[in-house]
C-alpha positions in Angstrom: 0.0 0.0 0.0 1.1 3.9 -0.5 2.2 5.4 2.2 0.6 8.5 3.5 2.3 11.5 1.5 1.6 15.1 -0.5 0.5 13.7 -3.3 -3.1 13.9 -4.9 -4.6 11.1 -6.2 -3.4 8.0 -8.0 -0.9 8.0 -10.2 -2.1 6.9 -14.1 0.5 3.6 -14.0 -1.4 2.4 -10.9 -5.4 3.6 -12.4 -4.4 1.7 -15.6 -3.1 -1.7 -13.8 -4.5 -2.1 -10.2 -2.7 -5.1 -9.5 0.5 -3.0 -8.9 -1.7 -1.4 -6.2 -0.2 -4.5 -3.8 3.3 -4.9 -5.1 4.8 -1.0 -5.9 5.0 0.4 -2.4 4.9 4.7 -2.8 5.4 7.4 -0.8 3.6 9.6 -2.7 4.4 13.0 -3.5 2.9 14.7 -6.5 0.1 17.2 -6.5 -1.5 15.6 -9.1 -1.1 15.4 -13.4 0.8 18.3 -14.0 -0.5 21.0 -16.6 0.5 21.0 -20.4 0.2 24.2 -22.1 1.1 25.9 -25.8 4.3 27.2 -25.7 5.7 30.0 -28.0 9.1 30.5 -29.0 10.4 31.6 -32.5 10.7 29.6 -35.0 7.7 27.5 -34.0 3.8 28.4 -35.5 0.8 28.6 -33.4 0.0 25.4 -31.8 3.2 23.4 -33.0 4.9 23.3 -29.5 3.8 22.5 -26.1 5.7 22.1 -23.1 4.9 20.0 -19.8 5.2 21.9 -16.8 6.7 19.4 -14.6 8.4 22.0 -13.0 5.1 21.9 -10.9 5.2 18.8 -10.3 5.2 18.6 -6.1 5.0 21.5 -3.5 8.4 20.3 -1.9 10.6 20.4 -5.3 9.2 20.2 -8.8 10.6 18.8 -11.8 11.2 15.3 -12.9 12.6 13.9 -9.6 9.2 13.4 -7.1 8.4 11.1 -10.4 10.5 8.7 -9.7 11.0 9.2 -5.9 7.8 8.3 -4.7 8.3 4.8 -5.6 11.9 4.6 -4.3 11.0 6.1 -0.9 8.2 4.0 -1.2 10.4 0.8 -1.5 13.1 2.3 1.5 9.9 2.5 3.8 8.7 -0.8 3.2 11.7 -2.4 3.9 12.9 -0.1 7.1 15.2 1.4 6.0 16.3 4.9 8.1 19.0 5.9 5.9 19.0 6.8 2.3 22.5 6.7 0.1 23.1 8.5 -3.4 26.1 9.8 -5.5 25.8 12.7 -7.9 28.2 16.3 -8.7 28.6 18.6 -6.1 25.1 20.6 -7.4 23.5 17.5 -7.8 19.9 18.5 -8.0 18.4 14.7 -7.7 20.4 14.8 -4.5 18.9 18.0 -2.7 15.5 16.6 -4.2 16.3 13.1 -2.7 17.2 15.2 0.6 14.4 17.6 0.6 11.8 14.3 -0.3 13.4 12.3 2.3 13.3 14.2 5.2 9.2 15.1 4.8 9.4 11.0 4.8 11.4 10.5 8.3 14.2 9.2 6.5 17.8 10.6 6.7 20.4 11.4 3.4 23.8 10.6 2.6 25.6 12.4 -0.4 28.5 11.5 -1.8 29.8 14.4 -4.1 32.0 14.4 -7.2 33.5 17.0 -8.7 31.9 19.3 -11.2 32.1 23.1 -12.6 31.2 25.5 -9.4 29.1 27.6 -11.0 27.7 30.2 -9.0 24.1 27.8 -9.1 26.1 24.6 -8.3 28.0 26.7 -5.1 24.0 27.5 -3.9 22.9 23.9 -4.5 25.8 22.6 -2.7 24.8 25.0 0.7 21.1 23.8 0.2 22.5 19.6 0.5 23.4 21.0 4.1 21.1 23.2 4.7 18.3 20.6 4.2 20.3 18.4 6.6 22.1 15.9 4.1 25.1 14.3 5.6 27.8 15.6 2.4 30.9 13.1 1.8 33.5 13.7 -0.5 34.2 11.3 -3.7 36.0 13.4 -5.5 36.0 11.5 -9.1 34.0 8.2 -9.8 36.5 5.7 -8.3 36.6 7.8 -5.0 33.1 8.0 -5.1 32.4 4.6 -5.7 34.5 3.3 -2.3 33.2 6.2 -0.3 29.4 4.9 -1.2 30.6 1.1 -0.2 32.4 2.6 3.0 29.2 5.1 4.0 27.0 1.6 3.5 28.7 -0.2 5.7 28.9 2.4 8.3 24.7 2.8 8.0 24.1 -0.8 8.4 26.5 -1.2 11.4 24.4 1.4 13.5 21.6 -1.0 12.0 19.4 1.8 9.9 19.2 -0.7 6.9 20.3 1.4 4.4 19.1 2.1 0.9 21.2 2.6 -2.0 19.5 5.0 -4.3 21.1 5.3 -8.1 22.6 8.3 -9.5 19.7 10.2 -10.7 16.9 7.8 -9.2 17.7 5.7 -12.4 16.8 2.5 -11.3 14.0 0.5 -12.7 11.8 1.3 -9.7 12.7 4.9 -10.7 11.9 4.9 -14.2 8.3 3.6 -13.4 7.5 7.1 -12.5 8.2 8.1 -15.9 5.7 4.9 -17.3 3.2 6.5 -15.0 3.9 10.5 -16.4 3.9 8.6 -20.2 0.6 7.3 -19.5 -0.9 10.3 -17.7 0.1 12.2 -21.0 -2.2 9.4 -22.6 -5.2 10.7 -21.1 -4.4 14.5 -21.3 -3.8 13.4 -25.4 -6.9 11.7 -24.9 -8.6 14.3 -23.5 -8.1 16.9 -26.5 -5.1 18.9 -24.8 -3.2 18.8 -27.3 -2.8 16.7 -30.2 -0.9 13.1 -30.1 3.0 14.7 -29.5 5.7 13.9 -32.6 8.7 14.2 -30.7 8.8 14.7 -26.8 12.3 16.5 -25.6 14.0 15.0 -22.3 17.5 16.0 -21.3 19.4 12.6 -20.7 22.2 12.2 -17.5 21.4 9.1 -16.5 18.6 8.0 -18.8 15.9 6.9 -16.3 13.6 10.0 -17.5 14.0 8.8 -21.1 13.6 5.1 -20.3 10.2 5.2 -18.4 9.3 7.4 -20.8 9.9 5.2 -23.9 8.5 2.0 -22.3 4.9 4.3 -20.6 4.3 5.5 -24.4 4.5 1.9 -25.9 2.0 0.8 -23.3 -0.1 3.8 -23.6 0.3 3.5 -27.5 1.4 6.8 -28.0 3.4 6.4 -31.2 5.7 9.7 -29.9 9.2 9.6 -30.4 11.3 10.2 -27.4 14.6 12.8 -27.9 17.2 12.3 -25.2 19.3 15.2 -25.6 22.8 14.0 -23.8 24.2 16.1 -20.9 26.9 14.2 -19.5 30.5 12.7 -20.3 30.1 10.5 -17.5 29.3 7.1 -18.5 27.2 8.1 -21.3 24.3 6.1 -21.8 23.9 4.7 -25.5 20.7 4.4 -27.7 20.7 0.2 -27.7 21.4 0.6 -23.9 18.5 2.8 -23.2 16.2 0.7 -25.4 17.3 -2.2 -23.5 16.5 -0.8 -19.8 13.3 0.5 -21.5 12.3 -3.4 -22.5 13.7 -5.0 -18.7 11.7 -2.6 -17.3 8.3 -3.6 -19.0 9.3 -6.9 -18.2 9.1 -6.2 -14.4 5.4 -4.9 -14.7 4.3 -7.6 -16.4 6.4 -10.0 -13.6 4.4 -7.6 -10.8 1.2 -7.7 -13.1 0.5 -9.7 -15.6 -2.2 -7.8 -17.1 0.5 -5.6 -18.5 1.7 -6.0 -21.9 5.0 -6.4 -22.9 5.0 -4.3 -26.3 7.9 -4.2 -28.8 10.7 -1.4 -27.9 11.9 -0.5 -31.7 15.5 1.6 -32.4 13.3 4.2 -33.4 11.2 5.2 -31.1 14.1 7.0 -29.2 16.9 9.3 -30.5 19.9 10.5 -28.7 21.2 13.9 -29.7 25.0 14.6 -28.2 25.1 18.0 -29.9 24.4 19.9 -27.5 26.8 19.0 -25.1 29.7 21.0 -25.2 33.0 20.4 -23.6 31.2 18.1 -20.6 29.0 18.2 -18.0 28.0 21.2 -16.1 29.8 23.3 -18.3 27.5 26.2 -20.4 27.5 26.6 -23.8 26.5 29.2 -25.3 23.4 27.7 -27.1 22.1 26.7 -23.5 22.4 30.0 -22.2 20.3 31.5 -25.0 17.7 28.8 -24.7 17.4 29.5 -21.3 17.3 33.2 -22.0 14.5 32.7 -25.1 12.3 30.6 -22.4 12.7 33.5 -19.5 11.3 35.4 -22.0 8.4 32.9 -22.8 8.0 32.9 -18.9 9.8 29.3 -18.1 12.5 29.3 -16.0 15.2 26.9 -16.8 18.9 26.5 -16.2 22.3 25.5 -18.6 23.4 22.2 -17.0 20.1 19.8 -18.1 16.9 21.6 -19.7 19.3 24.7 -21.0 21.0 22.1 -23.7 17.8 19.8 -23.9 15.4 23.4 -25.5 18.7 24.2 -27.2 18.4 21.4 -29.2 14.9 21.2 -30.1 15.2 25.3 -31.0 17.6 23.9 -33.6 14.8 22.5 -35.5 12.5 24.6 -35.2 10.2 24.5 -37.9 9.6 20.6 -38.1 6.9 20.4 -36.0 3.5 21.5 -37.2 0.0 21.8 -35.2 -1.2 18.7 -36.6 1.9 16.9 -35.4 3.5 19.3 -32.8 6.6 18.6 -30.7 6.1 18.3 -27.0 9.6 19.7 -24.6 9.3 17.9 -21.0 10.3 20.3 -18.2 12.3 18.5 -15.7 13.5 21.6 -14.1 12.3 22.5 -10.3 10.6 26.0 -9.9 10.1 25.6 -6.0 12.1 28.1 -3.8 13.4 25.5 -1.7 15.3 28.1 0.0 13.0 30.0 1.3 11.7 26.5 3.5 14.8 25.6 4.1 15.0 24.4 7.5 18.4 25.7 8.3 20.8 28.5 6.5 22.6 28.3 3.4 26.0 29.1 5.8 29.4 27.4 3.7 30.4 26.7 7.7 27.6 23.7 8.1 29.9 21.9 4.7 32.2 19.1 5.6 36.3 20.1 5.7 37.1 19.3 2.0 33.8 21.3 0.5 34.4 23.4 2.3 37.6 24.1 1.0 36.8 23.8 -2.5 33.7 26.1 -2.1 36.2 28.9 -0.7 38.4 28.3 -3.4 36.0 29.0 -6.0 33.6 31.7 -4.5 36.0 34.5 -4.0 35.8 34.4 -7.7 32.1 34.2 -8.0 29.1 35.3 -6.0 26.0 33.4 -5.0 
């Protein structure tokens, strides 16, 4: 059963099969389908883009991560766990969500940082991790990060908390259901006449998990959409037959859960990876991400250069493909909470460990926050 949460109503995945009801525990969290509206930018005609606002997705943090959340938290709870683990750059957004998320659930957070470009957003992010009380541990690159993880698990289950290991990103398979469930509550907005049936949808891809649940929720909803993964990351890049791959396992777990859900065909096509956009690596800006982000301020979305930045960038650059008949659809995964504002403790660079707190000095007398 769910556990008692913010969220509003039932997610589609579970209205559509009701024998997950029993076997995907959820915390939930989101306020409900989130809105999808016209969106004008140049280059585009009247009607021939739309954009999902899952930027309003929960009151805690929006975006893409209380998607897949829900059902991890969900899983931590049901099997008592205390503690929750997860890796990500120093202004790793899925962390503070994972933190922020966590905490409203009575569960504590464990981040274990790598290095990335300290920009003046990825300094603040880093002082929200602490202010929303996450324990911070240094990794430095991936092999430091990946004995720190082992070393902080061991450490959790001694003091008996029963830790959960959450993936980078929240892209596990009991992640990516959350994107089966947005797919499918698309389904009934398309259904509904609230926009036409998408051409392309536009999702930036780090880890893939977004993309995945997406992919394999349209093939059950029958959506014939095409899913473009803009990549954002350097770091163990995810490929196109690797994505398709996750997106087929991951139907196959449903139907093992349910069987009343199908097990439709993933093709190549019906997902495209575009590595245009991402410039010399990840977290850097490039200039076509800070003039998408500046051509959807002006549209009245707020988006940043590290993820949704180089995902509009991309679909900007072809502009003029989509029509209203057959319109292309860009996913906001981007949070527009002030999670700030109900922080529970300051943004102070004294409540960082000794090593980020070194490299945070090191970097801000350059830049301000």
């Amino acid at each position: 059963m769910a556990a008692a949460g913010l969220g509003a109503g039932e997610p589609a995945l579970l209205r559509a099969y009701p024998g997950l009801r029993a076997r995907l525990p959820r915390r939930a969290a989101l306020s409900g389908p989130t809105p999808v509206e016209p969106l004008a930018l140049p280059g585009f005609d009247a009607g021939a883009l739309f954009v999902k606002r899952d930027e309003r997705s929960c009151p805690l943090y929006g975006g893409n991560k209380p998607r897949k959340l829900e059902w991890i938290l969900g899983e931590a709870l049901a099997r008592g766990s205390r503690r929750v683990v997860t890796t990500g750059g120093l202004g790793t957004n899925h962390g503070l969500a994972t933190a922020i998320l966590a905490r409203d659930a009575g569960l504590a957070t464990t981040l274990v940082l790598v290095r990335q470009p300290l920009t003046p957003a990825v300094q603040r992010t880093l002082l929200l991790h602490a202010a929303w009380g996450a324990t911070l541990v240094w990794g430095g690159n991936l092999p430091g990060a990946i004995l720190q993880t082992l070393r902080v698990l061991a450490a959790s289950a001694a003091r008996g908390e029963r830790p959960t290991l959450v993936a980078t990103g929240g892209s596990s398979r009991r992640g990516a259901i959350g994107f089966v469930s947005a797919a499918l509550e698309l389904a009934e907005q398309v259904r509904a006449g609230v926009l036409p049936t998408p051409r392309r949808i536009y999702v930036p891809v780090g880890t893939g998990g977004t993309l995945v649940g997406l992919v394999a929720g349209l093939r059950l909803a029958e959506l014939p959409s095409q899913v473009v993964g803009v990549l954002v990351t350097d770091l163990l890049p995810p490929g196109p037959a690797r994505l398709a791959a996750r997106a087929r396992a991951l139907l196959r777990l449903l139907h093992r859960l349910d069987a009343s859900v199908p097990v439709p065909e993933i093709r190549r096509g019906d997902l495209e990876l575009v590595r245009e956009q991402l410039g010399p690596g990840y977290g850097t800006p490039t200039p076509a991400a800070r003039r998408a982000v500046e051509i959807a301020g002006e549209a009245g979305l707020a988006l940043e250069t590290t993820y949704t930045g180089k995902c509009l960038a991309a679909l900007l650059a072809r502009a003029g493909e989509a029509s209203a008949q057959a319109p292309d659809l860009f996913w906001n995964t981007y949070n527009a909470v002030d999670v700030a504002a109900s922080a529970p403790e300051p943004l102070d660079p004294a409540r960082l460990p000794a090593p980020l707190r070194r490299i945070f000095a090191s970097e801000a007398a350059s830049s301000s926050i």
